[in-house]
Backbone as ProteinMPNN parsed JSONL, in Angstrom:
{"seq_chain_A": "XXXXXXXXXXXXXXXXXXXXXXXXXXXXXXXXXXXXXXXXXXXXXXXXXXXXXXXXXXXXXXXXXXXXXXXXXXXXX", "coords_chain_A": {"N_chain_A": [[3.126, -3.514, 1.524], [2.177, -1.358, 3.814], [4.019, 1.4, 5.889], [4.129, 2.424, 8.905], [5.609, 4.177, 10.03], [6.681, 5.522, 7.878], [4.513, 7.382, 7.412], [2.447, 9.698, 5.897], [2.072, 13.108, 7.463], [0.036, 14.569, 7.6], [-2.337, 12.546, 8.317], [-4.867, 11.715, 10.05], [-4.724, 10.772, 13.334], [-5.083, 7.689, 14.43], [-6.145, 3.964, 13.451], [-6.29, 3.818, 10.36], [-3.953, 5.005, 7.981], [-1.943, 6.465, 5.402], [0.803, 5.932, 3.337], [4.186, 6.948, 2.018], [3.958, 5.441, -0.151], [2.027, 5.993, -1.993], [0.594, 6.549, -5.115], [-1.504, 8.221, -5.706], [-3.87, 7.57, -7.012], [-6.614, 7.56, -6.608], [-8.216, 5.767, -6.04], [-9.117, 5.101, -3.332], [-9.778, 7.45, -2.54], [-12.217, 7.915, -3.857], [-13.479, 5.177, -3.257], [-13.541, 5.178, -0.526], [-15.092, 8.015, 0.292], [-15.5, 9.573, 2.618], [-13.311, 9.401, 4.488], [-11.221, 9.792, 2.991], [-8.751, 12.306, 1.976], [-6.921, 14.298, -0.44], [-3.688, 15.853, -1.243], [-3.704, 18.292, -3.074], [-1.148, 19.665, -3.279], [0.93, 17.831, -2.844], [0.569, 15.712, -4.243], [-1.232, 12.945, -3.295], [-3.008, 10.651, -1.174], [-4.802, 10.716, 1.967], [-5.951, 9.851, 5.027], [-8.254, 11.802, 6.56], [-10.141, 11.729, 8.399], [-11.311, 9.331, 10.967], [-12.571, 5.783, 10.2], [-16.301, 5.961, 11.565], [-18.474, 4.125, 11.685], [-19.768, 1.121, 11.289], [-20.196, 1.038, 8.223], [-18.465, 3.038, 7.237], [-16.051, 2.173, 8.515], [-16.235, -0.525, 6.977], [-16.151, 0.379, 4.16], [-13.006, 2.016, 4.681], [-11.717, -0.871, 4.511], [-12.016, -1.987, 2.745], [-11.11, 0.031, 0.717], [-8.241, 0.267, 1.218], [-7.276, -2.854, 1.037], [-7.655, -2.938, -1.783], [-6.049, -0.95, -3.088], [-3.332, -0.398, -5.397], [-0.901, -0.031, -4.892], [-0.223, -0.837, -1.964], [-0.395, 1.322, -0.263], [-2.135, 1.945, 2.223], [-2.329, 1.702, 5.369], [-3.429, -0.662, 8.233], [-2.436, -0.058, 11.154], [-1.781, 1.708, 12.909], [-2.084, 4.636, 15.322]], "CA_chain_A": [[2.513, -3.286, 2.815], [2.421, 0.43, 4.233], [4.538, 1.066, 6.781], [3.622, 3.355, 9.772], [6.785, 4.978, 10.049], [6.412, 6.67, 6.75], [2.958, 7.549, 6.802], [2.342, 11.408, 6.014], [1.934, 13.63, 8.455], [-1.247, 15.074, 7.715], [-3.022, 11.633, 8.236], [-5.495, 12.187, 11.44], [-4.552, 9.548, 14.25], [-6.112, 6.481, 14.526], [-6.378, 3.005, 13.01], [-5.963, 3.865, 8.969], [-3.566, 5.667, 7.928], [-1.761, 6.652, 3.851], [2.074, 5.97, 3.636], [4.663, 7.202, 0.957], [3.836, 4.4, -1.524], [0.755, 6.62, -2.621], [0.649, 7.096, -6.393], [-2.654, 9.238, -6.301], [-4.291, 6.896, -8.0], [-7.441, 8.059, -6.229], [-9.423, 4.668, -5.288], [-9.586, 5.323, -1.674], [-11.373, 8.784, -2.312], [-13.618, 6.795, -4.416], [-14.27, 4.051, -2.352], [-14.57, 5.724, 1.53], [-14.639, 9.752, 0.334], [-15.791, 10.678, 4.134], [-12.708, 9.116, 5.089], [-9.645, 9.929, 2.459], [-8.728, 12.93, 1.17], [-6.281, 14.278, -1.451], [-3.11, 16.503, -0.504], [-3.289, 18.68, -3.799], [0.249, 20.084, -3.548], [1.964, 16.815, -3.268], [-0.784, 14.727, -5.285], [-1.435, 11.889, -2.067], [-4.288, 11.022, -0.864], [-4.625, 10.756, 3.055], [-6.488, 9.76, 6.258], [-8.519, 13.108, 7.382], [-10.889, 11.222, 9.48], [-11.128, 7.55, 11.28], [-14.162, 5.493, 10.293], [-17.047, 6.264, 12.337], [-19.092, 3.61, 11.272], [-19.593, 0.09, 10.392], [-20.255, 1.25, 6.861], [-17.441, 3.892, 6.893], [-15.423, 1.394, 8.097], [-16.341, -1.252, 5.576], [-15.092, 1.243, 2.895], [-12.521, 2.119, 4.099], [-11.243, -2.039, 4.468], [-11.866, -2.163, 0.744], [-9.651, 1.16, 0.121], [-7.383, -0.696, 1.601], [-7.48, -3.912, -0.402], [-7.763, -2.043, -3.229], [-5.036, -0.226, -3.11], [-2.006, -0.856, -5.964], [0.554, -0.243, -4.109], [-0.669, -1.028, -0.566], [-0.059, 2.454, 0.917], [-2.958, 2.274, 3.444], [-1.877, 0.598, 6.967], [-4.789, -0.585, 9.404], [-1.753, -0.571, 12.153], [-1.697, 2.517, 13.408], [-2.629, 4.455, 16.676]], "C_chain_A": [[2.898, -1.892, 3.323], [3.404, 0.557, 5.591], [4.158, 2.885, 7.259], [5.212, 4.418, 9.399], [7.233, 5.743, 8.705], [5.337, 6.886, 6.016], [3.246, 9.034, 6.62], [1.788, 11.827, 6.823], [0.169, 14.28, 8.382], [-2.283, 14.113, 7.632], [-3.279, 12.244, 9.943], [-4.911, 10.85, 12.182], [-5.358, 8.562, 14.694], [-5.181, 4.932, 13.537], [-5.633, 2.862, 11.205], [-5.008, 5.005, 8.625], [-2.523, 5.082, 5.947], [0.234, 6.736, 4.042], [2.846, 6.56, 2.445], [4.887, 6.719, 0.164], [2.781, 5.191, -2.551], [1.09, 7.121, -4.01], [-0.692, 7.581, -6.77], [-3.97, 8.966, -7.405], [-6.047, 7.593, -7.773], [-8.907, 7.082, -6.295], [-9.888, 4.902, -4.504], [-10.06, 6.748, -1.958], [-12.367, 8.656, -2.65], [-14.547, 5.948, -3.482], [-14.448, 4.207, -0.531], [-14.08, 7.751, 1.115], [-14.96, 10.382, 1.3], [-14.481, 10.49, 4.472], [-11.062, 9.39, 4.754], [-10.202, 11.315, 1.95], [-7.74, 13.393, -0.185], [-5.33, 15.767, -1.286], [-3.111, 17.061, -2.137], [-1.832, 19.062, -4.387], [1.546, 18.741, -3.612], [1.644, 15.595, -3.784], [-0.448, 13.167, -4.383], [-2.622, 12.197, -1.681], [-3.509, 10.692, 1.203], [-5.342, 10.989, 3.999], [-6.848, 11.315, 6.751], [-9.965, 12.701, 8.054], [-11.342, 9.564, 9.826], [-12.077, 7.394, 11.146], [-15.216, 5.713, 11.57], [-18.265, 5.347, 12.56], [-18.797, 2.465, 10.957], [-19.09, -0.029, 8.903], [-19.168, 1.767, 6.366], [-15.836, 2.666, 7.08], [-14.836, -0.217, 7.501], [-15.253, -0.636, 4.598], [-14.001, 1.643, 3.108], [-11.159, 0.423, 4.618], [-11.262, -1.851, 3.33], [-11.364, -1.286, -0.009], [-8.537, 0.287, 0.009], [-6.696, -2.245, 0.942], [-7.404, -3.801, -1.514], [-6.635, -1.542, -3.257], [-3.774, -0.968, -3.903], [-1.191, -0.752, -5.772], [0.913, -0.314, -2.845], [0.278, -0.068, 0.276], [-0.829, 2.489, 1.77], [-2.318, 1.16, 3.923], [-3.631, 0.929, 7.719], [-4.286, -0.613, 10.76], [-1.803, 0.251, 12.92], [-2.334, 3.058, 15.076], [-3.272, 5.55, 16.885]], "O_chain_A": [[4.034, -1.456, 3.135], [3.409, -0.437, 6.316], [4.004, 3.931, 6.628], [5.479, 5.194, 8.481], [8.176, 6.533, 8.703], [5.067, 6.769, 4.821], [4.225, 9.544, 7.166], [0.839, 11.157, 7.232], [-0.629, 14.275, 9.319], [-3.26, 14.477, 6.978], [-2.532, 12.835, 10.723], [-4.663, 9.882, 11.463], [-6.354, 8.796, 15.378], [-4.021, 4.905, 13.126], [-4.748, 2.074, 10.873], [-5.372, 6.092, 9.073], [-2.447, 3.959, 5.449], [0.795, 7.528, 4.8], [2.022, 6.769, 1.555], [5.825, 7.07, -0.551], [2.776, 4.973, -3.762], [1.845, 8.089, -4.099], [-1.097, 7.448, -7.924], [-4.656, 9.653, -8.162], [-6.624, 8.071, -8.75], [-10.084, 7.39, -6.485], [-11.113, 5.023, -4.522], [-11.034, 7.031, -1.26], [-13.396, 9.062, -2.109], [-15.726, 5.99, -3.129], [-15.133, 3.636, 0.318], [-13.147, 8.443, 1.52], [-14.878, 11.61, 1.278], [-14.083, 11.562, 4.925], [-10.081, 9.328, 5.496], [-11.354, 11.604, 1.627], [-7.914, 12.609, -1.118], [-5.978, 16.81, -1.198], [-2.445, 16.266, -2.8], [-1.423, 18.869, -5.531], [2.632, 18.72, -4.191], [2.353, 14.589, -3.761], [0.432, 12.392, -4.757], [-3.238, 13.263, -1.69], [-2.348, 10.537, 1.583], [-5.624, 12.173, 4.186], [-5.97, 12.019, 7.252], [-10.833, 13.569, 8.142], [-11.652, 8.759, 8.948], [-12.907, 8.199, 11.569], [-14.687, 5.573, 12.673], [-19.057, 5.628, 13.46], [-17.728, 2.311, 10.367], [-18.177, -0.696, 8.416], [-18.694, 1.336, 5.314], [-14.954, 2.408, 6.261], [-13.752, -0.8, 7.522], [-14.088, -0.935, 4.335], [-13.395, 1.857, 2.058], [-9.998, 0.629, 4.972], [-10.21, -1.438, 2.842], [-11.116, -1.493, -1.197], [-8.041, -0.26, -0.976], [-5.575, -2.364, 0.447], [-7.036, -4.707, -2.263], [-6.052, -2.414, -3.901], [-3.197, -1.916, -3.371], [-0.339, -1.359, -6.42], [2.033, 0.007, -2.445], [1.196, -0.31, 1.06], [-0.38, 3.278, 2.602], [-1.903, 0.132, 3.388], [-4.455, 1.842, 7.78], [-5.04, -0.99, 11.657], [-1.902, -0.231, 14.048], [-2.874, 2.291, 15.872], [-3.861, 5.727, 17.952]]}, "name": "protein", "num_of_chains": 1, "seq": "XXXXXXXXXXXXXXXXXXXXXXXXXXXXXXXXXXXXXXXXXXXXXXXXXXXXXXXXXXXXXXXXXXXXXXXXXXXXX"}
């Protein structure tokens, strides 16, 4: 389970957010790519905008779910 308190900093504020479990696996850019991106220099992906959308955030519930080492949180603020 992700825990807020060690999410990365360059996650935008809101609802979803990418914690330091992230092994870069690169589902969640797959499965909501408006919504994750991918911190090249420290190979993480990471929240750079809150769904906007039903659809957007559909995808990114099923990042979420998806996720093998449940670094996304839906707890956030």
């Amino acid at each position: 389970m992700a825990d807020i308190a060690n999410r990365y900093g360059e996650n935008i504020g809101g609802k979803y957010y990418v914690d330091n479990q992230c092994i870069d696996c690169d589902l969640c850019r797959e499965t909501a790519p408006n919504n994750f991106k991918r911190n090249d220099d420290g190979g993480y992906s990471f929240v750079y905008k809150q769904p906007e959308s039903g659809e957007e955030e559909a995808q990114c519930k099923e990042a979420k779910e998806g996720c093998p080492v449940e670094a996304i949180g839906d707890d956030g603020s």
